[in-house]
N, C-alpha and C positions, 0 to 999 in steps of 0.2 A: 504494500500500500504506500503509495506517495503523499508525503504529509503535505498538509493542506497550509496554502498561504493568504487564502480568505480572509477577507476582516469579517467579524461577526461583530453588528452593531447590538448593543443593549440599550433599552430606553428607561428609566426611572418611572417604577408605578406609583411612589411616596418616598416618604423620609422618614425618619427616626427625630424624637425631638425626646431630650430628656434633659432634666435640671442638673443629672450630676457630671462630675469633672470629667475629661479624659483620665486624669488618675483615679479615680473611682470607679468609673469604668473598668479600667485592666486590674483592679485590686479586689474590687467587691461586687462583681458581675452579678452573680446571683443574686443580691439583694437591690439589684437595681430597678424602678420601675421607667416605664418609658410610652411614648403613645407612636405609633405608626399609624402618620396621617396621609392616607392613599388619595394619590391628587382624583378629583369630579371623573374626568372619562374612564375610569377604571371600577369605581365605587360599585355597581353592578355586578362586580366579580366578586362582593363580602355575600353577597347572598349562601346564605345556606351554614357560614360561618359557627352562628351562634349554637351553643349545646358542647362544641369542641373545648376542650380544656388546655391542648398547645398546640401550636404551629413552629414552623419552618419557617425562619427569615431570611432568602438569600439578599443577599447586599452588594454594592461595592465599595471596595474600603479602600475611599476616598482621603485618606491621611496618612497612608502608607508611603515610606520613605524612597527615592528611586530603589537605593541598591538593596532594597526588601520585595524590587518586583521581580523574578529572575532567578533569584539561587536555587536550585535545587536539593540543596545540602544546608541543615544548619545544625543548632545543638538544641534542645529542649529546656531554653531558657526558664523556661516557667518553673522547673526544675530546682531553681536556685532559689525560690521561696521558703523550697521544705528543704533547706539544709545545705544541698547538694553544690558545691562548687564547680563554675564552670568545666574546667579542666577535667573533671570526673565525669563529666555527662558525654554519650559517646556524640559523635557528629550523625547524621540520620535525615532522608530522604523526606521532604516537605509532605509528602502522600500519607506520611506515618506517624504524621504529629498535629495537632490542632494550631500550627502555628501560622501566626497573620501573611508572612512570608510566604509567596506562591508565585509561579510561571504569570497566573492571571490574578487579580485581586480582589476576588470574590470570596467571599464569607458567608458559611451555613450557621446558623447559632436557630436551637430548639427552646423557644420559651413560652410561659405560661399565657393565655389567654383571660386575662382578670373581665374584661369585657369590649364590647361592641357599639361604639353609639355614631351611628350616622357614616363617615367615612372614616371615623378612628377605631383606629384598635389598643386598645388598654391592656400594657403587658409586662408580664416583670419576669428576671431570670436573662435580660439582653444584655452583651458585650460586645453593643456598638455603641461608638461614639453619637453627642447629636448631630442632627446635618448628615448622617448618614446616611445616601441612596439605597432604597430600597429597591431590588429589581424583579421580586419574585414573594410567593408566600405561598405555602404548601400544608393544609390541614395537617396535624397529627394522626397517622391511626395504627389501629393494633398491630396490623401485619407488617410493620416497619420494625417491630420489633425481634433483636434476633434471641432467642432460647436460649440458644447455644453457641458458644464462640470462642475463641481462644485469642490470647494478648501472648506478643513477642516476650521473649525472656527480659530486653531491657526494659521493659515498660513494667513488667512486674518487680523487678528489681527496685525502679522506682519508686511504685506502689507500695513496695513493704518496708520502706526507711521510714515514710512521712506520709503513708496517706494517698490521695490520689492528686495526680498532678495535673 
């Protein structure tokens, strides 16, 4: 197969608008609340929304630095919260980590659905910035869920010093 050198354009369905910092963001995501307000000619696509409990927010993350678009290799910074000093953490393929650093700078983040009113969505559990382009939103449901699944040896490595990273 011959890789493809097409541009694929994306349009913004909404935005991300939330009161807390960029540093509060990357520090305390989970506790974050935020509203995703879906600009008028899309609003028509919340139908059916309500009764769901999370969604899928794909984004594009619009604050990433140039030389964070590109690498395919980094280290699992976030790593170094629970303890772990850089140097100890192995180097590891973008595909295999939740980190903001990608070939393209799109960001999946699964957060709760507090509610629905009109063309906003009321949600907590996001770790995006505000002003973050929204380009997609994906109901949560069961069958997304996997039963069974196994995690690479460094990652459990990880997990058993400090927790989940």
């Amino acid at each position: 197969m011959v890789e493809s050198t097409e541009k694929i354009v994306l349009k913004p369905i909404g935005v991300v608008h939330t009161n807390a910092s960029d540093k509060q963001v990357k520090e305390e995501h989970r506790k974050i609340e935020a509203t995703v307000e879906v600009f008028p000619k899309f609003k028509e696509a919340l139908q059916g929304l309500d009764g769901y409990s999370h969604l899928f927010i794909m984004s594009y993350l619009h604050k990433l630095r140039p030389e964070q678009i590109g690498p395919l290799k980094v280290k699992p910074r976030r790593a170094t919260k629970r303890g772990f000093k850089l140097e100890e953490l192995p180097t590891l393929g973008v595909f295999a980590l939740d980190s903001p650093t990608r070939p393209n700078p799109i960001g999946l983040t699964l957060v709760r659905l507090l509610k629905r009113q009109d063309g906003r969505l009321f949600i907590s559990g996001i770790d995006l910035f505000d002003g973050t382009p929204v380009i997609d939103i994906k109901a949560y449901q069961p069958d997304y869920e996997a039963k069974k699944y196994s995690m690479p040896e460094w990652y459990l490595k990880i997990m058993s010093k400090n927790g989940h990273v």
